[in-house]
N, C-alpha and C positions, 0 to 999 in steps of 0.2 A: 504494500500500500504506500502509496504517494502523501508526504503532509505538504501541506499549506500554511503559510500565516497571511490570514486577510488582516490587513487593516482597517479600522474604521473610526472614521471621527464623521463630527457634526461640520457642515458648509452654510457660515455664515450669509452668501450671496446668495447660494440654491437653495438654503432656508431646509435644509434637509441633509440626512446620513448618507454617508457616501461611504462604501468598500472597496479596496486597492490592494490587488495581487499582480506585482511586477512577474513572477513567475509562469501566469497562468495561461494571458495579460488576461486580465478582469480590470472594469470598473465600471461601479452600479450606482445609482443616487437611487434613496426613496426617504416618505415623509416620518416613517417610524421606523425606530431600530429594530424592531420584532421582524415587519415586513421588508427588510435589507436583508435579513439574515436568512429569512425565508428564499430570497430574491438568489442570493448567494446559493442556498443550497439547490438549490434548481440548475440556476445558468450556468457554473463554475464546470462543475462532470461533463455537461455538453460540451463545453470551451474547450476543457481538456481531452475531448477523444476526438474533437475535431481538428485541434490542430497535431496530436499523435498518430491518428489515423489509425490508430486499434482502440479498441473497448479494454478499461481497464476496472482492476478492482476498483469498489468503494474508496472516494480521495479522504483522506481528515483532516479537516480542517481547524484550525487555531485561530482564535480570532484576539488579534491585540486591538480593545476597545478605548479610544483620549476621550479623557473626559471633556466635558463642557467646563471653560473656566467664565464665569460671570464677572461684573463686578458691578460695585451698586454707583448709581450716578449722583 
């Protein structure tokens, strides 16, 4: 089995999470991190057997999550 580390942080601009796999190449934006990581696990397998051109096992993925840093105005 092949691991992964997606990254994910929050996008000020795009007002939404975004996942970032130089490896894979993947990058996803959506409005909740629930639904990113759902997004990830769907598209990332496809990504991956299409640019290998074979079917491979189950990928595992790791996900290094940046927090949001606030500050008050």
């Amino acid at each position: 089995m092949e691991k992964f580390i997606i990254k994910i942080f929050w996008d000020d601009e795009a007002t939404g999470w975004v996942a970032v796999c130089d490896e894979i190449p993947l990058t996803l934006y959506a409005d909740t991190i629930e639904h990113l990581m759902q997004e990830v696990r769907e598209t990332a397998p496809e990504i991956i057997e299409s640019n290998s051109n074979k079917p491979m096992a189950e990928p595992i993925f790791s996900y290094l999550i940046e927090e949001r840093l606030c500050r008050a105005i």
